[in-house]
N, C-alpha and C positions, 0 to 999 in steps of 0.2 A: 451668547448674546440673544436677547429674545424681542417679541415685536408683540406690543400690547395695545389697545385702545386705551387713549386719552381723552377726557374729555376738557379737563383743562389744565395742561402740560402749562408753565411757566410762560407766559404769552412772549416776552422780550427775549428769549430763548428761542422759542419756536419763528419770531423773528428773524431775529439774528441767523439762523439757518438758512433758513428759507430764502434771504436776501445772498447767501451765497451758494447759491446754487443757480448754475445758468438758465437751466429751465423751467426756473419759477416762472409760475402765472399770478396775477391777482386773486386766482379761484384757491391758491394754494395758501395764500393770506388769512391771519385771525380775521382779519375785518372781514371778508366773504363768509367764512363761519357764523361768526357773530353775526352777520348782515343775517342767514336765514336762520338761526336759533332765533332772535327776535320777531323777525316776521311770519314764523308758521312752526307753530303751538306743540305739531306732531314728530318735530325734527329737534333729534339728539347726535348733535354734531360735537366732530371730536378729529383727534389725528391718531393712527396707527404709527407708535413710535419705535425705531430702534437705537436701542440705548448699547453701549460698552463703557461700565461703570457707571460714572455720572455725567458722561458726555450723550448726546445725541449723533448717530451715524446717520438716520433718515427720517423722513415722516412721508405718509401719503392722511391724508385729507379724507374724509370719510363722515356720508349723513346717515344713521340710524332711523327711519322715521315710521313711527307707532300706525297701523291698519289694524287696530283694535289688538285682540291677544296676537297680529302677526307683524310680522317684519320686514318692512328692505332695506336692503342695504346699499348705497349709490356713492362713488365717487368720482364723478357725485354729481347731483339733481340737476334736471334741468339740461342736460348735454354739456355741463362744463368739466372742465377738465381734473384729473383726481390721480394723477400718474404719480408716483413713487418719486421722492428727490433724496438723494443718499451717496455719501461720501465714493462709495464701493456700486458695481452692479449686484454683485454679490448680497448687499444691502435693499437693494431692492429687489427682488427678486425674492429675498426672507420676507418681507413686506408685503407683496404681491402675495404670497402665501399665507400670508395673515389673515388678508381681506378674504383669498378662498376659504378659510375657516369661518371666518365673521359670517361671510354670504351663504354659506352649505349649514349652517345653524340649525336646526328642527322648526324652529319658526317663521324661518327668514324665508318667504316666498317667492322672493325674486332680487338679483343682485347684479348690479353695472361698474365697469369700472373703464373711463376714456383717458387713454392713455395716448395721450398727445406726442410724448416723448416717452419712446422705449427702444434702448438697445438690443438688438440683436430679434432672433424667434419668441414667439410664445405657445407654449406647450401645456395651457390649463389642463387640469386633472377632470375628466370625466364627474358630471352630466354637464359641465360647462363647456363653450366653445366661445370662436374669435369669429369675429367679423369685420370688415372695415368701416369706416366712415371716413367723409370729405373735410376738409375745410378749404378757404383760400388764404393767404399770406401775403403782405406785403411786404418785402424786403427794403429797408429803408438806411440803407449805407450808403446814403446820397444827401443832399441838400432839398428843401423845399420847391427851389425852380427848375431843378431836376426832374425830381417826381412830377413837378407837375405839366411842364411839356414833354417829358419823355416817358415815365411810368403809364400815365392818364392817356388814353385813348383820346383819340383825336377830336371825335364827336364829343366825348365826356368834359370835356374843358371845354369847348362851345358852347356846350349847355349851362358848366358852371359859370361860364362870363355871361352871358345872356342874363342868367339868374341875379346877380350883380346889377345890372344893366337895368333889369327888373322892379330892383326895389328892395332886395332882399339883404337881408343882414343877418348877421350870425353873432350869438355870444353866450358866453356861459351861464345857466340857470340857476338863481338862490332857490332857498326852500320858500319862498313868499312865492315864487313860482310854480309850485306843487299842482296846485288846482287846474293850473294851466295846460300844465305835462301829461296831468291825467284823462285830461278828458279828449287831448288827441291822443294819447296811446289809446283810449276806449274807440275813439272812433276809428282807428283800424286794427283792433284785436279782437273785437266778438267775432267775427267769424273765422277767426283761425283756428280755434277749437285745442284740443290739445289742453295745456295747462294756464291757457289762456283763459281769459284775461287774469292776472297777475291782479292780490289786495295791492290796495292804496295802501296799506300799511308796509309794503314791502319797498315799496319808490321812498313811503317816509324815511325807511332806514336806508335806504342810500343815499339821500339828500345830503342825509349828517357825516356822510363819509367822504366829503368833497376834501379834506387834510390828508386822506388814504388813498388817492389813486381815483377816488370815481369824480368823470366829468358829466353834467348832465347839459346837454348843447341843445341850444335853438336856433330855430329859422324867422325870422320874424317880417312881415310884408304889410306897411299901413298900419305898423303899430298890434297886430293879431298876431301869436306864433300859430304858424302854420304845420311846422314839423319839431319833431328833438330827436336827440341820438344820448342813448348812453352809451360810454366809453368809460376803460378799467386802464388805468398806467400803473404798472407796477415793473421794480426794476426794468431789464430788456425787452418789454413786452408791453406793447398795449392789443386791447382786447375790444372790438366794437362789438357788444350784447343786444339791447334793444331799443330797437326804431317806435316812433311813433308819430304818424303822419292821417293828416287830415287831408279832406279832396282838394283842397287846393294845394296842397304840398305839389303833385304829380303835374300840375300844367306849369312847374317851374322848376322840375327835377331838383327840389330841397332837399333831399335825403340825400342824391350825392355832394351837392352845395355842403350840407353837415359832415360827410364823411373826408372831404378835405381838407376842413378847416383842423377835424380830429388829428388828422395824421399829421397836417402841420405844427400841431401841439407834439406829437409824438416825435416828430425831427427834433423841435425845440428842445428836449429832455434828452435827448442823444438815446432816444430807443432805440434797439434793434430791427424787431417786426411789429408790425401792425395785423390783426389777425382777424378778416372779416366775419371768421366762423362759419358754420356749417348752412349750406343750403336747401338739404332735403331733396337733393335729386328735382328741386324747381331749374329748369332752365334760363326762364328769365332772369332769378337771383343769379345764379352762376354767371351769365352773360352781364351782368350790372357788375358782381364784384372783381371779374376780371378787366373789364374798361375803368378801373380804379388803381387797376394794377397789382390785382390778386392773380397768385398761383399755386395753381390746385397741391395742396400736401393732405396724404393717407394717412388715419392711424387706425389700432385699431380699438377696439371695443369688448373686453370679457365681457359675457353676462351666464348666468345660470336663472330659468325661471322655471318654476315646477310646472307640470304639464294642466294640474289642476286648475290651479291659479291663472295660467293663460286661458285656458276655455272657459270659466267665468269673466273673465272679462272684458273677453270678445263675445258673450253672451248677450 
């Protein structure tokens, strides 16, 4: 059995997989592929497939993306998640071996792979190494009035009845609301730096993928939205990705106002977890996603980056 890049394996195949595997994520979905092949030029996205005969045993999810003659390799961009799903560990773990061949390439100058879900040790092969990273969780085997007087911190329901109380209202975003969405995620992502701020052209394609999982939520006060939340449902998982909030969002705590309403949508669908994602070692974030009723889960992170390649671009 062998483990090859795809770029475009049988989409209702790679579906139908994918959908039975517990630990699918929405990042492990055609439509997140497709979502960034469309939206940035330099991304040759594809799955690492393992095949026995003409069945599928696994895939991991993998972005190719062009730095002139060089390469990285990411599973995948952005901090989302790119771990191996496969019938076998055995299956993964041939897979995982894949991508270290894909990433240790002659060209490839730097290579990640977040592996949200992995059993057992990881023993990458030299020059690569493991490190950890955070996310928080929501465990949501409960009811909505559950979670929300008992998961929700005590102050964090105060603030979202307040917010209520307020004026504020919440509901799902069409794409006639784009213009909208963008110009509060602009007004709090210039200065986060990083891979920030995100083209308008990337919100376009996830607009159109409101039939596959993506919600895009508002907070609206006086008829102005004030804040939004993107959120990803996919089978047992929803995934909150990106906030965007304006200065009046914060003197009515809208972003957690939005992140309620998400998870209420995510009981409704009989999700498992709610997954608030990573915080970057910010303690405020951490202290907000846990009065929401996150808790902290480890994974970890392969990467290999050449020594060169890091000192220009810390240059």
């Amino acid at each position: 059995m062998n483990a090859r890049f795809e770029i475009h394996p049988p989409r209702e195949e790679v579906l139908e997989f994918i959908r039975s595997c517990p630990g699918a994520t929405f990042f492990h979905s055609p439509a997140w592929l497709e979502i960034l092949g469309e939206s940035f030029r330099r991304f040759r996205c594809g799955w690492l497939t393992a095949r026995a005969g003409a069945g599928l045993r696994g895939v991991m999810p993998v972005a190719v993306i062009s730095r002139g003659p060089l390469l990285q390799c990411q599973a995948l961009p952005f901090g989302t998640y790119g771990h191996p799903l496969a019938v076998e560990r055995s299956d993964s773990v041939r897979l995982l071996e894949a991508f270290y061949t894909l990433g240790g390439g002659p060209r490839c100058v730097a290579a990640a792979a977040n592996l949200l879900e992995w059993p057992g040790e990881l023993a990458p092969p030299s020059p690569w190494h493991v490190r950890l990273e955070e996310c928080r969780i929501i465990s949501l085997e409960t009811t909505f009035e559950e979670y929300r007087s008992v998961r929700m911190s005590r102050k964090r329901r105060q603030l979202c009845n307040r917010c209520e109380r307020e004026g504020v209202s919440a509901r799902i975003l069409e794409p006639s609301d784009l213009d909208d969405f963008y110009r509060a995620y602009l007004s709090g992502s210039t200065h986060w730096g990083g891979v920030h701020p995100y083209p308008r052209r990337f919100f376009e394609a996830l607009f159109r993928r409101r039939d596959e999982g993506v919600l895009v939520w508002g907070a609206y006060r006086e008829g102005a939205l004030i804040a939004a939340h993107v959120d990803f449902y996919f089978g047992g998982t929803a995934q909150a990705w990106q906030a965007g909030v304006t200065p009046r969002a914060h003197a009515h705590d809208a972003g957690a106002f939005l992140v309620m309403h998400a998870v209420r949508e995510a009981i409704s669908r009989g999700t498992a977890t709610f997954n608030l994602g990573s915080s970057g070692g910010d303690e405020g974030m951490i202290f907000f996603k846990e009065s929401m009723g996150g808790r902290e889960q480890r994974y970890p992170v392969v990467e290999r980056v050449r020594g060169w390649w890091r000192r220009l671009r810390r240059s």
